[in-house]
C-alpha positions, 0 to 999 in steps of 0.5 A: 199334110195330107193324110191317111186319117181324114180319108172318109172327109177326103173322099167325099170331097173329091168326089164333090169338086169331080162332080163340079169340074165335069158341069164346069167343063161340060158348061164349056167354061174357063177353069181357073187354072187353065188359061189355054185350050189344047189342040190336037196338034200340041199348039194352044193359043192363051184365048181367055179372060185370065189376065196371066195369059196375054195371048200367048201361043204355046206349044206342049208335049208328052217327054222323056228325060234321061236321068240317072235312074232310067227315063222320066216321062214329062209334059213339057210346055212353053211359049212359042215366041222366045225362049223362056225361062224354065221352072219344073213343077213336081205334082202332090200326091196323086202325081201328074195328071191334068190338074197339074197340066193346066197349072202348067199351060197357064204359068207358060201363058204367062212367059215361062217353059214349064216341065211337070215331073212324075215323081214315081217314074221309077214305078210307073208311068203317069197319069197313075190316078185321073184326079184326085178323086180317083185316087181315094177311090183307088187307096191311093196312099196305099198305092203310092207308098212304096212310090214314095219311098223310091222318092227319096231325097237322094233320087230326088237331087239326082233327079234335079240335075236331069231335069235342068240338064234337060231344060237347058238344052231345049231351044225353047229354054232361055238358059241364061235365066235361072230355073224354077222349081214348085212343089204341092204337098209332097212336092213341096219338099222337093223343091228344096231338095232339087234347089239343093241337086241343081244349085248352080242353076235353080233360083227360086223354090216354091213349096205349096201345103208342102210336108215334111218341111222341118224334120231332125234328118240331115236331109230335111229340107229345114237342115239345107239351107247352106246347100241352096241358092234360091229364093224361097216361097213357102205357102202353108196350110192353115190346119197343117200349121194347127198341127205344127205351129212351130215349123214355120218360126223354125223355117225362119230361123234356118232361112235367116240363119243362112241369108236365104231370103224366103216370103214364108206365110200361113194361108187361110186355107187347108192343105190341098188349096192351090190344086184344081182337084184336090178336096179342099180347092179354094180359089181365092186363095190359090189366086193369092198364092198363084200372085205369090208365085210370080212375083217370085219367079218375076224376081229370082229368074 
C-alpha cells in the first residue's frame, strides 16, 4: 500500500514522472491514458491512436451530487450517441485530479458514463493536490488523514447509493445495465464497500493496488462478500503482496465461499501502477489491468 515510510523514494519519483508528463505534453503527444482531447465547450471528440476510443465523441462536466452528508463535487463524463452504462471511479490517495480525469475520458471513449468521486468532499473540495508529486511535496499523508477518517465504510456505502441514484437519472445513463465501480489504492476497498451500499444496482467491482482489502473488522471488505452482487476484479501489487502474501489466498477463500466470482492476480509491478501520476506508473502493466477491466465491465454490465 502506499505508505508513509518510503516518502523520500516516493518523492523523488513523483517528481521524475511530473517532469516527464510535462515533455509528453509539452511534445504534444497522446498519453496513454488519455484518449481524448478536452474542448473548452465540454465535448471531445476520441481522435487517437488508442484502440479503446473508436471515434467516440463525449461530452463531460464538473457535478454536483446530493448525498446524505451534503453535496459531492464530481466529473461526470460520457458518450454522446446512446446512453451508456455507468460505472463511478473513486481515486487513490492523492484524490481527483486530472490523472484520474483521462482515465476517466478514455473508459467512456470506449462506451461507458464515467463519474470520478472525490472521496474527501466532506473536507474540501477537488482537486485538493495537482499530482501526485504535488502531494508529497504538500505531506500529503498528513493532510488527508483526518480526510480518510471521514471516509469510512459507512459513509462510504452511504455514499454509494448517491451516486448510483444519481446515474440513473441522468439521460446519458443506460439504467437498465448494471453499474461499475473501480478503486486505486484506497479506493480499492471502496469498491466493495459501494458494491455492499448499492447492491441492487452495482455489478462489477474493480480494485487496483487496493489496501486494507483483508482485515478482522466486520467491515473489512474480505468479511462482506454475502452483502455483494457483482463480479470482482481485484489487481495486486507485487510489493504489497511481499508484505501480505497471504490477503490474496484469503480474498479467494471468501469470494469462493460466498459464490462471488472474482479474477484475483498479483501483477508484476508496485503499488501505484495503473495511475498516470503516480511514482511507480508501468505502462505495460497498466495496459494489462486496463484489458482486465473491460473485459469485466464487458461481462457484468
Amino acid at each position: 500500500m502506499c505508505d508513509e515510510k518510503d516518502l523520500e523514494k516516493l518523492r523523488t519519483a513523483a517528481l521524475s514522472r511530473r517532469r516527464f508528463s510535462a515533455l509528453v505534453a509539452g511534445a504534444g503527444l497522446t498519453l496513454s491514458l488519455g484518449a481524448c482531447s478536452s474542448g473548452a465547450s465540454g465535448a471531445n471528440d476520441a481522435d487517437t491512436d488508442d484502440p479503446d476510443a473508436q471515434g467516440v465523441a463525449i461530452d463531460e462536466s464538473e457535478v454536483s451530487v446530493a448525498t446524505a452528508d451534503g453535496a459531492m463535487d464530481a466529473f461526470f463524463v460520457h458518450p454522446q450517441n446512446a446512453p451508456a452504462p455507468a460505472v463511478i471511479i473513486w481515486p487513490d490517495i492523492a484524490g481527483r485530479r486530472d490523472a484520474f480525469k483521462m482515465m476517466a475520458r478514455r473508459l467512456a471513449a470506449s462506451g461507458y458514463a464515467v463519474l470520478v468521486a472525490n472521496p474527501y468532499y466532506r473536507n474540501a473540495p477537488a482537486p485538493q493536490f495537482a499530482d501526485f508529486a504535488d502531494f508529497i511535496e504538500r505531506e500529503g499523508f498528513a493532510k488527508v488523514r483526518p480526510w480518510r477518517e471521514a471516509a469510512n465504510a459507512a459513509a462510504i456505502m452511504r455514499d454509494a447509493a448517491a451516486l448510483v441514484a444519481f446515474l440513473d437519472a441522468q439521460g446519458a445513463v443506460d439504467a437498465a445495465r448494471g453499474v461499475g465501480v473501480q478503486g486505486y489504492c484506497m479506493g480499492g476497498p471502496f469498491t466493495i464497500w459501494s458494491a455492499a451500499g448499492a447492491p441492487g444496482r452495482i455489478r462489477a467491482a474493480a480494485s487496483f493496488h487496493g489496501g486494507g482489502l483483508v482485515g478482522d473488522d466486520e467491515a473489512a471488505p474480505i468479511n462482506l462478500m454475502d452483502d455483494i452482487n457483482a463480479q470482482l476484479l481485484i489487481a495486486i501489487a507485487q510489493n504489497d503482496d511481499a508484505r501480505a502474501p497471504d490477503d490474496k489466498t484469503r480474498l479467494r477463500a471468501a469470494a469462493d465461499a460466498q459464490g462471488v466470482t472474482a479474477e484475483i492476480e498479483v501483477y508484476a509491478a508496485d503499488h501505484g501502477w495503473t495511475v498516470y501520476d503516480a511514482p511507480a506508473y508501468d505502462e505495460p502493466e497498466a495496459e494489462r489491468a486496463w484489458a482486465r477491466l473491460l473485459a469485466l465491465y464487458a461481462a457484468a454490465l
